[in-house]
N, C-alpha and C positions, 0 to 999 in steps of 0.2 A: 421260370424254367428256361424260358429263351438265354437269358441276362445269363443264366448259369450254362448255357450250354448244353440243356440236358430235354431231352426227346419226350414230353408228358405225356405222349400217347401209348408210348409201349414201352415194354418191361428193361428196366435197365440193366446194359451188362457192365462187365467187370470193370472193359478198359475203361467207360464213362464213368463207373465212381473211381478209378486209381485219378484217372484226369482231373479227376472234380475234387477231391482230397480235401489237396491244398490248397485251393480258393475257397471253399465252406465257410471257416470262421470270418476270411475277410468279407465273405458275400453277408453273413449275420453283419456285422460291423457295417457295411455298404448300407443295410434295412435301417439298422438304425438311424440314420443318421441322415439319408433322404427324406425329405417333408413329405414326396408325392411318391407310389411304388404306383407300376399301374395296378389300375383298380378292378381291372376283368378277370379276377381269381373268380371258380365256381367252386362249387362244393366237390363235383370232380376232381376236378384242379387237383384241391388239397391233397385227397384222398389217394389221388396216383403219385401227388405229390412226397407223402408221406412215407409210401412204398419205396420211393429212392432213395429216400434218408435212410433207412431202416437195411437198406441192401449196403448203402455206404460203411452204416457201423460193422457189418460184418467184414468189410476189407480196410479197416482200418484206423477212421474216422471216432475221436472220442464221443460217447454217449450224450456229453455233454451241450458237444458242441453241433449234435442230429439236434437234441431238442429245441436249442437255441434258434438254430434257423426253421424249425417249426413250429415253436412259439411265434415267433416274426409273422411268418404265413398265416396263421389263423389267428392273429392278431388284426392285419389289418384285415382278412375275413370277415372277424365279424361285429369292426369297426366300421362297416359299410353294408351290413346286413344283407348280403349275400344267400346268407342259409335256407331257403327256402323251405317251408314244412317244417323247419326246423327250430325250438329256441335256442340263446344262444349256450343255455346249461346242457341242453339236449345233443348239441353239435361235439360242446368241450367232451361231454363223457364216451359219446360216440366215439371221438380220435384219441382219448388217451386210452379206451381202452384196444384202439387195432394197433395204437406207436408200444401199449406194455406187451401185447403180443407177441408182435414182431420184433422188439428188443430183448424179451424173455427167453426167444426161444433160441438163440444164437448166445446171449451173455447170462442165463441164470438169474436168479438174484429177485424174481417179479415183481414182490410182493415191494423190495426197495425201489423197480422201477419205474413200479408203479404210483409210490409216496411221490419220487422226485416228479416223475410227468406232471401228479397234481397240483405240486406247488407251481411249477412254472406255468403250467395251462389254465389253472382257477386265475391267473392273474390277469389273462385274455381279458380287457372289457372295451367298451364301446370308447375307450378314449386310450389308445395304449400309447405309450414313448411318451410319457407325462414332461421329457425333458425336451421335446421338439416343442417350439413353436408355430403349431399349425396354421396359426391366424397369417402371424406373418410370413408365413412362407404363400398361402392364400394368397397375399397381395403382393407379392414380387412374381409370384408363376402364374396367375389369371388374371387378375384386377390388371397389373400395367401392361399388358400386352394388347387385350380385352380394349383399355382405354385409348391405346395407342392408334385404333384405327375407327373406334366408337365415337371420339371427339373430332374426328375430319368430316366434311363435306361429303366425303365417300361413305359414310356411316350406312351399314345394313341391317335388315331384320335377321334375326336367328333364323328363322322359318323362310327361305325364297322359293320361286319358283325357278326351275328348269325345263328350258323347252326344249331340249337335243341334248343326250350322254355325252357327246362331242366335247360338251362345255361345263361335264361334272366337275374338272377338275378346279375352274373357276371358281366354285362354290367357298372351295375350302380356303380359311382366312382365321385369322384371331375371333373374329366375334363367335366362328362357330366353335372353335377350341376350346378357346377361354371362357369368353362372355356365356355361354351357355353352359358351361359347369357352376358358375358361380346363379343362374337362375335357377337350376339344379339345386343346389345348399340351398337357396333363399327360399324354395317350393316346399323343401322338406322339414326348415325351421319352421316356418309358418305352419303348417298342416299340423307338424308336431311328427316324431319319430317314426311312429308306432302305426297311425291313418297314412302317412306318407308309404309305408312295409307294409302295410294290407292293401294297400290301392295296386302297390306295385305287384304285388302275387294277384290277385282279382284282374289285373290287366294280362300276364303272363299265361294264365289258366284262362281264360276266356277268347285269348285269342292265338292259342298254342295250333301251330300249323294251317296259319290262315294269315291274309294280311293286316296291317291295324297302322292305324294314320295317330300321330301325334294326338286331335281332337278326341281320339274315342281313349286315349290315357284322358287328358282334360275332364271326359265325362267321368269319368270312374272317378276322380279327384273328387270332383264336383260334390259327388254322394257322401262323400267324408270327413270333408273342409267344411268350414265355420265362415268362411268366407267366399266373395265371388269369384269362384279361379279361373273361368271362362273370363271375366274381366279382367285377372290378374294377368294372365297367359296371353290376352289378347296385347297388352301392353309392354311386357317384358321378349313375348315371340315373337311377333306380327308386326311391330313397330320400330323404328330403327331410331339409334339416339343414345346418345347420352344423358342422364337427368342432368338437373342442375337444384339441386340438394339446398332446403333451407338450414337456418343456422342449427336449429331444434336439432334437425334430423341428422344433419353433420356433426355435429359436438355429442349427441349420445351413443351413436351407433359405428364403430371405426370399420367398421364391413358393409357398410352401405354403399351400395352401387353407385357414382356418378363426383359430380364435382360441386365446389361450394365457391362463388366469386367473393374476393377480398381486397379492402382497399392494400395501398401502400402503407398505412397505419397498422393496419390490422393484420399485414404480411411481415412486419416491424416486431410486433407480439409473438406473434407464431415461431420468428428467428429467435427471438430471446430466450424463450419456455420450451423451447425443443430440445434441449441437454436433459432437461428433469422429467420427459415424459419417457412411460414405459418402450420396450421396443417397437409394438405393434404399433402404437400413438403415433411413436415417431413415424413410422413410413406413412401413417393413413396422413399426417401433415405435412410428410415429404412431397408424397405426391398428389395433395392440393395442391401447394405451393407451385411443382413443378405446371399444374394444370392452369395456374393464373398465368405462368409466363409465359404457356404456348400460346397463350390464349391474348396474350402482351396486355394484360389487364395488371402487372407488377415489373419493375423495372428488373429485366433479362440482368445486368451489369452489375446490381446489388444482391438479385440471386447467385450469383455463381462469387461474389467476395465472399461473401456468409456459407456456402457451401466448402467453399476451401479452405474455412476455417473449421469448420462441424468435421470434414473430415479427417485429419489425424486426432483425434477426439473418440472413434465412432469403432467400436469394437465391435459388433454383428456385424459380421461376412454381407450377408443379405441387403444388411442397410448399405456399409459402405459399396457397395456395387453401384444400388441404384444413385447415390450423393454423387460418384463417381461420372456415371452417365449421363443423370439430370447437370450436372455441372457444364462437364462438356456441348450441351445440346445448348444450354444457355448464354455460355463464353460466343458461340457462336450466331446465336440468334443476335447476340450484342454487336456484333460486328467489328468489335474491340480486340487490340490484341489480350493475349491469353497469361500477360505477365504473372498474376497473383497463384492464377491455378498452376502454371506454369512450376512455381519457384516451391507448392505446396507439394506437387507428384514429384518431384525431385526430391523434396525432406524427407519423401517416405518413401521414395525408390531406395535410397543409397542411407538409409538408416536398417543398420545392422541389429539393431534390436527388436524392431519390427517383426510384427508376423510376414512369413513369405509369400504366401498367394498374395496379402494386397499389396506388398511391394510389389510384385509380378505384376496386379492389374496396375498400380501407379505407375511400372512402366511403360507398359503399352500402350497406354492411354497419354501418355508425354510423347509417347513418341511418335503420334498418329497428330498432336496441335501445336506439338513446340515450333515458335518463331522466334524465340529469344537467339541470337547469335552464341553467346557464349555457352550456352543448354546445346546449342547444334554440337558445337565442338566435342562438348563431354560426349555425347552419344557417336559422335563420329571416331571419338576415341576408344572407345566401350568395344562400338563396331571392329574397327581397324585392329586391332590387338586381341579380340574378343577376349576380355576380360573384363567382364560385367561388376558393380559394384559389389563388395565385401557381402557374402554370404547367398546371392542374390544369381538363383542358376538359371540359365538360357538355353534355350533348345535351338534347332539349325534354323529350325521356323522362323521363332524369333528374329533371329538374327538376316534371315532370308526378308520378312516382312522389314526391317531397319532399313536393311538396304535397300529398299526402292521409297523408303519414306525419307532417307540422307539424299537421292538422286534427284527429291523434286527443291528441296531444299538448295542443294551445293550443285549448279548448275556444271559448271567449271571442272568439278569431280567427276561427274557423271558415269562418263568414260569409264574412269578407272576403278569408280564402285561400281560397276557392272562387271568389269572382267576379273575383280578379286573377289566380289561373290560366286562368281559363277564356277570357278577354280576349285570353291569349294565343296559346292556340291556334286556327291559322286552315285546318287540314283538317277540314273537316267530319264525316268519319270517327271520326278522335281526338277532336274533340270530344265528339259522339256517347258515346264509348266513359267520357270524362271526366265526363260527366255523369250517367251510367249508375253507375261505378263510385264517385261524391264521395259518392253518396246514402248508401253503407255506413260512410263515415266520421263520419256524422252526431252532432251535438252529444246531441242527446237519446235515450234510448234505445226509447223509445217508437217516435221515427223506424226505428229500426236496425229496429225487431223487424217494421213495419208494409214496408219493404219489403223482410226477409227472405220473410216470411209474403203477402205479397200481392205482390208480384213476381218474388223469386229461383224459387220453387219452381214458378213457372209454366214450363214448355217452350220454351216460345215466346222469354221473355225472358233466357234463358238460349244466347243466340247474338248474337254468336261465343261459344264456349265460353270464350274465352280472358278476356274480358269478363265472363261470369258467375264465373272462379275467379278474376279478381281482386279482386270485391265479395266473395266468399266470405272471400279474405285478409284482407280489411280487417276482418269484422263478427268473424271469427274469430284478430281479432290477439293478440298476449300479452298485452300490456296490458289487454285487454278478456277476459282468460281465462275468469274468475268466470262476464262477464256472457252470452259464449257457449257456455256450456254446455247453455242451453235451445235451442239450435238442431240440438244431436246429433242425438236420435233422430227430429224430423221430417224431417232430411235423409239420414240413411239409410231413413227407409221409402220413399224414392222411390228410391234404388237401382235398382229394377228397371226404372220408366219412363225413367231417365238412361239407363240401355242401351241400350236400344229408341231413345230420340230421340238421342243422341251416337255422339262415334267411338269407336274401340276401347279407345283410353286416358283416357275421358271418367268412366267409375264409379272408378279409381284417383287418379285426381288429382281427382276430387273432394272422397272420403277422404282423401287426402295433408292437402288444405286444411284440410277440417274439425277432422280429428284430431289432425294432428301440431304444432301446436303447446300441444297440451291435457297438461298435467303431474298436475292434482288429483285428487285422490281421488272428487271431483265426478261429475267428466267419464269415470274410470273405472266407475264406477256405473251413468252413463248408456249407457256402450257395452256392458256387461255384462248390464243389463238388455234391449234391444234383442238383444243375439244373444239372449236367453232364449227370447223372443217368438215370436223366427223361426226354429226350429229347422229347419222345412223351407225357408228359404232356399236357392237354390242355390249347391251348393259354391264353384264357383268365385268365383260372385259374393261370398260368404264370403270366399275369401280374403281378396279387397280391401279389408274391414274389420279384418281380421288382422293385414294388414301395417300398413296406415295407424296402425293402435291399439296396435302393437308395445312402442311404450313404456310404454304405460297398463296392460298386459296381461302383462308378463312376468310370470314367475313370480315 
């Protein structure tokens, strides 16, 4: 209802369904075709939900296309067993028959609308969109984000403590997002369906208008599980960590939580037999692979050859993303230039027979590590003329993003890619935001450091936030590694005033910025001597340098 724009709580009028009309089918098509819709539909929901639909077909919306987007609805309903009191044959006859109602009584016909409701609602079952892959979407939307801050030093329990509201917003992080929906499925596969949906109403009824802590779910579990789930929950909640998966358990299960170590032989294999595995395969050994090499347990320099080859090969959207990004994080952990990937996002930028999203992301992604001279040219030509490769369309963004990634590049240009972008843009806003953010791409270094040190770190100038971590990215680019590394530890000692003046995700994605692209032995020094300093730092605030420095800091 948000996503559609429409009020669930009270009764919808006219101009909301003429508004709503014509995004209906696209909004069905939108359902389809997302892996994840959120998952906090109630039985309410629906049912006022349904009410909208049903006021829609009266001003104009084909009959069709109401059901469609309410099939959708009470598909993933009760794909996630929601229905409370309810089974889920009991729920389906319930709503077709208040949708042949309220369609009958405005179009006639009942007993036909009633036929059609049934074929499309009897189809409702606990696995709907047979043409989505859930698995993999699973491990592109939880598992690698989940892993991404579960395999750092920083790694936390699902379950922490808070000592002061002050520092709720701390809390929130990937393990709690991700990592914990995926304990979530893992709770409810093991229990089994059915004891997992009795425990869940047994806990809901027992402790309706009262409070209830995590443990007293656990106990209720307890009574229905086959197994120790007090020991299970102690391990998966309470404990912080990544597994580290034996082979058995890796090789049979492609949704098992953690990581599996492999030689250089047996990452050799992996490359070879990864065109013939299914999709899901492929990602659960993409992101191994990618796990040995943060992990520099597999050579960074022959992972990212073998990925820029796997990639123009690699038709799922989902995979080619992650190939994309694991490539990238590797080229650079190698330390090497970026020739091979380099010459591969260029074949499939400016190839016109491609699909266009991953030409879009091949060029953003060239245009964020290319150092090849002659690759500058083409993009500065792209830029300059904007006239982006054959078939291949660019936004002002785009183009606004080139140009402060040609300034750190063409030193000598600088100048003048500044004042012919800037010409361009005519929101005042962006502008604003362009001018703010060119000053970090700056020719001289002296510039960079005068308005790290006497702008960025002021509060004030640091909003929108989104505006300050993009001057962060810039002063803190690869290219510029070496030279920012004098900006680490002045920018974590304000850690604690970024709290205090940001939002919740304001001190991690600051660290994201500053850190994560820092490789040196340098930059490890600087982070290491900074926690020394601050031993009384607060933990949580801790973490956030943990994760961010994950890679500088493994063991």
């Amino acid at each position: 209802a948000e996503d559609m724009g429409v009020d669930s709580h009270c009764r919808l009028t006219e101009s909301h369904a003429l508004d709503d009309i014509g995004r209906l089918p696209a909004y069905a098509r939108q359902v389809q075709q997302q892996v994840h819709v959120r998952r906090h539909l109630t039985v309410i929901f629906l049912r006022q939900q349904a009410g909208h639909l049903y006021q829609m077909v009266g001003f104009g919306i084909g009959v069709g296309d109401a059901l469609d987007v309410f099939q959708h609805l009470v598909s993933f309903h009760l794909c996630h067993g929601l229905g409370v009191g309810e089974t889920p044959e009991q729920l389906r006859c319930h709503l077709i028959d208040a949708l042949v109602g309220a369609l009958g009584t405005q179009h006639g016909g009942t007993e036909q609308l009633k036929r059609t409701a049934i074929v499309k609602l009897r189809g409702s079952n606990r696995h709907p969109f047979p043409e989505i892959n859930h698995r993999l979407g699973d491990l592109k939307t939880y598992y690698a984000p989940a892993y991404a801050e579960d395999r750092t030093v920083g790694s936390n329990p699902i379950q922490r403590p808070l000592d002061n509201l002050d520092n709720a917003g701390l809390i929130y992080c990937n393990i709690i997002y991700d990592k914990a929906p995926v304990m979530m499925d893992f709770l409810a596969r093991k229990m089994g369906a059915e004891a997992f949906r009795e425990g869940l109403r047994e806990y809901l009824q027992t402790y309706a208008y009262s409070n209830a802590t995590w443990d007293d779910l656990i106990a209720i579990f307890s009574r229905r599980a086959s197994f120790d789930v007090a020991a299970w929950s102690h391990a998966w909640v309470k404990e912080a960590g990544m597994p580290c998966l034996d082979a058995d358990t890796f090789d049979s299960d492609v949704m098992a939580y953690g990581w599996h170590p492999v030689s250089e032989e047996e990452a050799g294999l992996a490359y070879s037999r990864y065109a013939a595995l299914d999709e899901t395969s492929r990602m659960h050994s993409l992101m191994n692979l990618y796990e040995n090499v943060w992990r520099r347990r597999i050579d960074a320099r022959r992972f990212t050859q073998w990925a820029a080859g796997a990639l123009p090969e690699e038709q799922n959207p989902l995979l080619f993303g992650s190939l994309l990004g694991y490539a990238a994080d590797a080229q650079r952990f190698s330390g090497e230039k970026p020739s091979v990937l380099e010459n591969t996002l260029l074949s499939i930028a400016s190839d016109p027979c491609r699909d266009h999203d991953k030409r879009l992301q091949a060029f953003r992604q060239l245009s964020r590590i290319v150092e090849d001279p002659d690759i500058c040219e083409q993009l500065y030509d792209i830029w300059y003329d904007r006239c982006p490769f054959s078939g291949l369309t660019l936004g002002e963004a785009d183009y606004t993003d080139l140009s402060y990634q040609l300034m750190i590049r063409f030193f000598e240009r600088a100048d003048e890619i500044r004042e012919e972008q800037r010409s361009r843009i005519t929101n005042p806003d962006r502008l604003a935001t362009f001018d703010f953010v060119a000053r970090a791409a700056a020719l001289y270094r002296f510039e960079r450091d005068l308005f790290f040190f006497r702008t960025l770190m002021e509060a004030e100038n640091r909003r929108p936030e989104s505006r300050g971590l993009s001057a962060l990215d810039l002063l803190c680019h690869p290219l510029r590694g070496e030279e920012a590394v004098v900006y680490i530890r002045p920018a974590l000692e304000i850690l604690p005033e970024i709290q205090r003046t940001g939002d919740i995700f304001f001190p991690a994605s600051w660290c994201r910025r500053l850190l994560g692209p820092q490789t040196s032995e340098a930059a490890k020094q600087e982070v290491e001597t900074f926690l020394a300093s601050h031993e009384d730092m607060h933990p949580l605030l801790k973490t956030k340098v943990l994760q961010a420095a994950g890679y500088l800091l493994q063991p």
